[in-house]
C-alpha positions, 0 to 999 in steps of 0.5 A: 500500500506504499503508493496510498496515502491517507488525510483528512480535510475538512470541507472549507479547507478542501480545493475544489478539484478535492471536492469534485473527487470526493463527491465524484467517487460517492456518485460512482460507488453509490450508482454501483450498488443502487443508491442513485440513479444513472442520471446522477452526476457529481454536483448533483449528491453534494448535501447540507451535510458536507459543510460541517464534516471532516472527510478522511480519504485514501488517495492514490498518486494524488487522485482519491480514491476513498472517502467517507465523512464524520458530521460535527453538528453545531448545537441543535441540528438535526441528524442525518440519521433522524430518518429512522425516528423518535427510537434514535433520540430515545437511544442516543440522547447525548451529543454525538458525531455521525459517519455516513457516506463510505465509499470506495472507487469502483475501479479500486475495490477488493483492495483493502482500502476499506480497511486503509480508509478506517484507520485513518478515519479512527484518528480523526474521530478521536480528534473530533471526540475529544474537541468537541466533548462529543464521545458517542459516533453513529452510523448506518449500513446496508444488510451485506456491510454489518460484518464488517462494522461488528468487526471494527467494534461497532455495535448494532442497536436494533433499528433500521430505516430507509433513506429516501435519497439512497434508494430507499435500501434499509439501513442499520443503525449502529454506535461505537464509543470513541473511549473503547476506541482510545483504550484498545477495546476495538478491532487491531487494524483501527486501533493500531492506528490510532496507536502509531499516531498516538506514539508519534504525537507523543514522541514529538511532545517529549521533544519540547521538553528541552526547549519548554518544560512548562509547555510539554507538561500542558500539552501532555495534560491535554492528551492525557490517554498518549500514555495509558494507551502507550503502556497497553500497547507495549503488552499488546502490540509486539511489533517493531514499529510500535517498539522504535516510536516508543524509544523516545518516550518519557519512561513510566514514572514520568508518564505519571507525573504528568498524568498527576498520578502518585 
């Protein structure tokens, strides 16, 4: 996978050749399986969503090639997964992030990109979690797609609901929470992203230290998961990688210290 590279980009600070391909890859993989028409064109399945969501994406030599995207609502606004009724408000009263719209090229399926694409949405979901308090993500698949997402430790909450724009297939409704996500309690292939980038992110606050005590500390306090992530990895995760990012870490009673732990 050395020719795929993963990013995320919000919809104001995407290009608008980006946003053609992104919406042009929707279309594409959407009009494969039967959610829009053949008289669909790009322009045509951009919604009110896209404007307040991140959008994760694989590309391959600068063209995407996968796409989904995480809605970071603004206060009271409807959910676009209000489809399936009063049921879902009962469930899931507190805030929330949505993932919709997973899509994969056509002309690149059966490449694991599926797989690729999740573990870069994964850090960008705990990223969207932890600035906007909003720790619970909801989703939605067809009948085929429900395997996959058990896998990925989604949770399956009994409600489905056809979606008037998506050829009014049925969807189930399924939750994941962000935290389990943080702590390992999820599929290997996501949380080990989430691990490596973690340990990166770590690495290069422990390289503040020498310039600005004060500065690392705080930083440090706002990730205050780096650590216990680390320490479960290392027993979990005995891959070189993960033992080379990990060298440059504060030792454990330093972790600690910063966590304000005894």
């Amino acid at each position: 996978m050395e020719s795929f590279k993963t990013f995320t980009l919000h919809w104001d600070k995407m290009s608008s050749s980006i946003k053609y391909q992104v919406l042009s890859v929707r279309c594409r993989a959407y009009q494969k399986v039967g959610k829009f028409s053949s008289e669909k064109r790009p322009m045509d399945v951009v919604d009110v969503f896209d404007r307040q969501s991140s959008f994760p994406m694989v590309l391959y030599k600068g063209r995407v090639v996968a796409t989904m995207r995480i809605i970071n609502h603004r206060g009271d606004q409807c959910l676009e997964h209000d489809f399936a009724g009063p049921k879902l408000r009962a469930l899931v009263s507190q805030p929330c992030l949505e993932i919709t719209r997973v899509c994969v090229d056509p002309d690149f399926s059966r490449l694991g990109l599926t797989n690729l694409l999740f573990q870069e949405a994964a850090q960008a979901i705990v990223d969207l979690a932890f600035q906007s308090k909003k720790f619970t993500v909801i989703g939605s698949c067809t009948e085929e797609l429900i395997p996959f997402y058990q896998k990925v430790g989604c949770e399956l909450i009994g409600l489905e609901y056809t979606h008037p724009e998506l050829g009014n297939r049925p969807h189930h409704i399924f939750i994941a929470d962000t935290k389990k996500l943080m702590m390992g309690h999820m599929n290997f292939f996501v949380f080990a992203a989430v691990a490596a980038k973690a340990a990166l992110r770590a690495k290069q606050l422990h390289g503040y230290r020498k310039i600005c005590p004060k500065l690392n500390l705080a930083l440090l306090a706002h990730y205050p998961l780096l650590f216990s992530l680390r320490l479960r990895s290392l027993i979990a995760l005995k891959i070189r990688q993960w033992r080379r990012l990990t060298k440059a870490l504060p030792h454990r009673r330093q972790a600690r210290l910063a966590l304000g732990q005894s």
